[in-house]
SELUM-463441 format. One record per residue (C-alpha): residue in one letter; x, y negated, z negated. Coordinates in steps of 0.25 Angstrom, whole numbers, plus 5000, padded with zeros to 4 digits. Each point is the difference from the previous one (the first is absolute). Layout:
A,X,Y,Z
...
This chain:
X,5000,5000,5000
X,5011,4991,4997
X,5006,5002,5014
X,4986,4997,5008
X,4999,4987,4990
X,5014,4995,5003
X,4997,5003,5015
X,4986,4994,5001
X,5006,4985,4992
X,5014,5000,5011
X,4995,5006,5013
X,4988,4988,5002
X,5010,4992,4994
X,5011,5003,5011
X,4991,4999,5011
X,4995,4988,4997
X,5015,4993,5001
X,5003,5008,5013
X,4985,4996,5006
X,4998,4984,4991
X,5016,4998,4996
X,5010,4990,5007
X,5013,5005,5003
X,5006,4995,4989
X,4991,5005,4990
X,5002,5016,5006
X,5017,4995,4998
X,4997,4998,4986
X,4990,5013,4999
X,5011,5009,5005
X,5010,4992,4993
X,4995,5002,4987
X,4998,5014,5005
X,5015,5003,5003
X,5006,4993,4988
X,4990,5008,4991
X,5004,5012,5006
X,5016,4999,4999
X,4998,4995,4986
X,4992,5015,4997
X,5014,5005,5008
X,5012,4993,4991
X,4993,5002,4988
X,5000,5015,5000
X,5015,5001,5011
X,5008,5005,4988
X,5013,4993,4999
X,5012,5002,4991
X,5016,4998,4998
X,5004,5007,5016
X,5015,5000,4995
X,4997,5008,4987
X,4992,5011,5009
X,5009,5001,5011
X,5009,5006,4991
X,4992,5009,4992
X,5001,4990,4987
X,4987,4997,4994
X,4993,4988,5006
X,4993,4987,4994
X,4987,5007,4999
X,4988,5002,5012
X,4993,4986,5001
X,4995,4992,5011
X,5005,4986,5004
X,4998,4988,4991
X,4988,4990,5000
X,5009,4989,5007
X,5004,5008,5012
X,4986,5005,5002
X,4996,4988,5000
X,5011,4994,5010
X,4997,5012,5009
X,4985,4996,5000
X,5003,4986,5002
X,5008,5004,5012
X,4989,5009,5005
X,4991,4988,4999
X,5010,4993,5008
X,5000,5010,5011
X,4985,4997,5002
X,5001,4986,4998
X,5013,4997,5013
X,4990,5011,5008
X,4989,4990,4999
X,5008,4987,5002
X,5011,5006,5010
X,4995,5015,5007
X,5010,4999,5008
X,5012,4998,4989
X,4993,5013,4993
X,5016,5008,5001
X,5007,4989,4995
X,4992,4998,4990
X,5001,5015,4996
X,5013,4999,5001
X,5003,4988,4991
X,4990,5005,4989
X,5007,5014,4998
X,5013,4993,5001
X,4994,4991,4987
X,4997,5013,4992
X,5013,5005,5002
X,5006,4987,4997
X,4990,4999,4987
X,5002,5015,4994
X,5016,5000,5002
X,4999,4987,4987
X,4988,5005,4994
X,5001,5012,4996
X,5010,5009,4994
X,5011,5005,5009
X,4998,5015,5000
X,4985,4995,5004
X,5003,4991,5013
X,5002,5012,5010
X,4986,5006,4995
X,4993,4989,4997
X,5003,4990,5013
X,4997,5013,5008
X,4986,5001,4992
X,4996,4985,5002
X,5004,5000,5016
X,4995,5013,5003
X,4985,4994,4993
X,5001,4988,5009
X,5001,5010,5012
X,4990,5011,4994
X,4990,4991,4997
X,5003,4986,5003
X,5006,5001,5015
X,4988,5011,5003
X,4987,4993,4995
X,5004,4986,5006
X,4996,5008,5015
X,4986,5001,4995
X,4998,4984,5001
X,5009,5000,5012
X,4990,5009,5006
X,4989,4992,4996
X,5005,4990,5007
X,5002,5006,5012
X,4991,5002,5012
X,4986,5005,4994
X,5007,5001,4989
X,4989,5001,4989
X,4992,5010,5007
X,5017,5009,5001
X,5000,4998,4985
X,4986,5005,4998
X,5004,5012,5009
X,5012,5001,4992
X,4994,5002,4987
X,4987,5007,5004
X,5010,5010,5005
X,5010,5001,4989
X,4986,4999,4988
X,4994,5012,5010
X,5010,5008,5000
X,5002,5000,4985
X,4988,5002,4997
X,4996,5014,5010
X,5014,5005,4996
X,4996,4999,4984
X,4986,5009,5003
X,5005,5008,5011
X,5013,5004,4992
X,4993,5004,4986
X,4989,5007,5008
X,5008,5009,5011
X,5015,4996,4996
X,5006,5013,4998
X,5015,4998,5009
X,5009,4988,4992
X,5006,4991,5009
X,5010,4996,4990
X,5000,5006,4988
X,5015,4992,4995
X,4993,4988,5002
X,4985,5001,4999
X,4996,5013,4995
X,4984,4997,5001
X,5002,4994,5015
X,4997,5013,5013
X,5001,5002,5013
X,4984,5000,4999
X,4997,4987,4993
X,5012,4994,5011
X,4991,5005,5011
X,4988,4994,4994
X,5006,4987,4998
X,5004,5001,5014
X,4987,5001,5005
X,4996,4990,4990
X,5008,4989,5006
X,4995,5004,5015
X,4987,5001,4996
X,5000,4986,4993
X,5006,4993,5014
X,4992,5007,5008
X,4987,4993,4991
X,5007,4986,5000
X,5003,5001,5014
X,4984,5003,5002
X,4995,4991,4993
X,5008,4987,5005
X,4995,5004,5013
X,4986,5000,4995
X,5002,4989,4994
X,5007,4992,5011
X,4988,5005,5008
X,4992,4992,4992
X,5010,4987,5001
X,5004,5002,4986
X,5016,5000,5002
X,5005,5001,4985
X,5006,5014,5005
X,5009,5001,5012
X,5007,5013,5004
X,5005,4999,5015
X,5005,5011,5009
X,4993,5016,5001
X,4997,5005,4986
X,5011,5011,5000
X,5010,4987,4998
X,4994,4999,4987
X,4997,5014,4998
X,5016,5002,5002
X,5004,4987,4993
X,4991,5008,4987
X,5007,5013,5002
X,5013,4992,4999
X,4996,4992,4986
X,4996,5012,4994
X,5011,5007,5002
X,5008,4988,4995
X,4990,4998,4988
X,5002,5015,4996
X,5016,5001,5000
X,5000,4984,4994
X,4991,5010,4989
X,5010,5009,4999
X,5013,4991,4997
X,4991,4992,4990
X,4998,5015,4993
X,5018,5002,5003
X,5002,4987,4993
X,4990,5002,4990
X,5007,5015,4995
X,5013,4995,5001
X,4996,4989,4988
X,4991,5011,4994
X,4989,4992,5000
X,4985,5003,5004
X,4993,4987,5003
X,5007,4989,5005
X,4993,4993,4989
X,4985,4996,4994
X,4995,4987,5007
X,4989,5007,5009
X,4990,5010,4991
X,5000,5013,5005
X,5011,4996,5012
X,5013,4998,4991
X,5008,4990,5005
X,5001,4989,5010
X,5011,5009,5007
X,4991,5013,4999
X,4990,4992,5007
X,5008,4994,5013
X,5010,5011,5000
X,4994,5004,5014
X,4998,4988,5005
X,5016,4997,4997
X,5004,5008,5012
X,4987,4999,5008
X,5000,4987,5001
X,5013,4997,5005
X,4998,5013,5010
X,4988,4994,5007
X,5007,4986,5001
X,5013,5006,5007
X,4992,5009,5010
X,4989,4989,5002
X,5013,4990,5005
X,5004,5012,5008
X,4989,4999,5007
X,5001,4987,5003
X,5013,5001,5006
């Protein structure tokens, strides 16, 4: 119950800033998004003294990083989005510069035996969540651009949803059980045909719609564009599934964390999205080519 409630207060609630939401105001949705998400990441990324363990001594103990160098990281995660929205086209300097910042910053804040681990935790969130969720407003402010997002979620949300009831009613063959031992082959094929079935229904009803003169939703070319472009996020979305779980076991952690009832963390929420976004951004700029 917990779960359906959480769902039924964000779901209208993201729709409505893809469908009513300036551009800036989905920069700042994904934003807050992204720098919730890394924040869950550095603060279960164990961290301790790396020349103490290299050498079999005992190390300073398993903690994460300090308060400060979350918050640095955040705020250079917010600044990712921020040079996206003022300068797009600055987007791998700016990528750049930032993580060269977090190294700059955990080599005089922290504790020696921790700047190897600890700038490597802080840059690798900037990239994990930061330089992946900035592609969803780039997206959006792309060509049909809030009807791609749309189709991007409705894809990713489809697909999690058929695998959870296809794989607890039919999964029988684990997919992989050293990282996820509840997620098959079953529920993979189920959230498969979830994310074709979705498109196939968005692309139905924008042409009815458009039929109508009611062009909120714009899907162009044959609909097995968007019935590949779906078979290609949900792929994405399942293997982004997957390394969330890797990073997760490697902390030996369960949730990312408690901020969404019956979801866990920010991060257990968008892990999909984390490589499925950026996914259907490269191949959609292939096809531009």
């Amino acid at each position: 119950m917990k779960r359906i409630l959480t769902a039924v207060v964000l779901v209208p609630a993201v729709v409505l800033t893809i469908f009513m939401g300036p551009y800036w105001l989905v920069t700042a949705f994904s934003a807050v998004a992204a720098g919730l998400a890394g924040w869950e990441l550095l603060s279960f990324a164990p961290t301790g003294d790396a020349r103490q363990a290299s050498v079999g001594g005992p190390s300073n103990g398993v903690s994460s990083l300090s308060v400060a160098t979350r918050v640095v990281a955040m705020v250079a995660i917010g600044l990712l989005f921020g040079m996206n929205f003022r300068w797009p086209d600055m987007l791998p300097a700016a990528l750049g510069g930032l993580s060269l910042g977090l190294l700059v910053w955990c080599a005089f804040a922290l504790p020696t035996g921790q700047v190897m681990t600890g700038a490597a935790q802080a840059v690798f969130a900037l990239l994990y969540t930061g330089a992946t969720m900035v592609t969803l407003p780039m997206i959006f402010s792309s060509e049909d651009g809030k009807s791609v997002v749309l189709f991007l979620l409705c894809a990713v949300w489809a697909g999690d949803i058929t695998a959870l009831y296809v794989g607890r009613a039919w999964g029988r063959h684990r997919m992989a059980p050293r990282l996820s031992p509840n997620k098959t082959w079953e529920g993979a094929a189920g959230s498969m045909a979830g994310s074709v079935a979705i498109a196939a229904a968005l692309y139905g009803l924008a042409a009815g719609m458009n039929a109508h003169d009611l062009n909120m939703l714009l899907y162009t070319g044959p609909l097995m564009r968007w019935v590949g472009l779906a078979a290609v996020v949900n792929v994405a979305a399942q293997v982004g599934d997957l390394v969330e779980s890797a990073l997760k076991r490697s902390a030996g952690v369960k949730d990312s964390g408690r901020l969404l009832p019956g979801h866990g963390g920010m991060l257990d929420r968008v892990d999909a999205l984390l490589l499925a976004a950026p996914v259907l951004w490269y191949v959609l700029l292939v096809q531009r080519i």
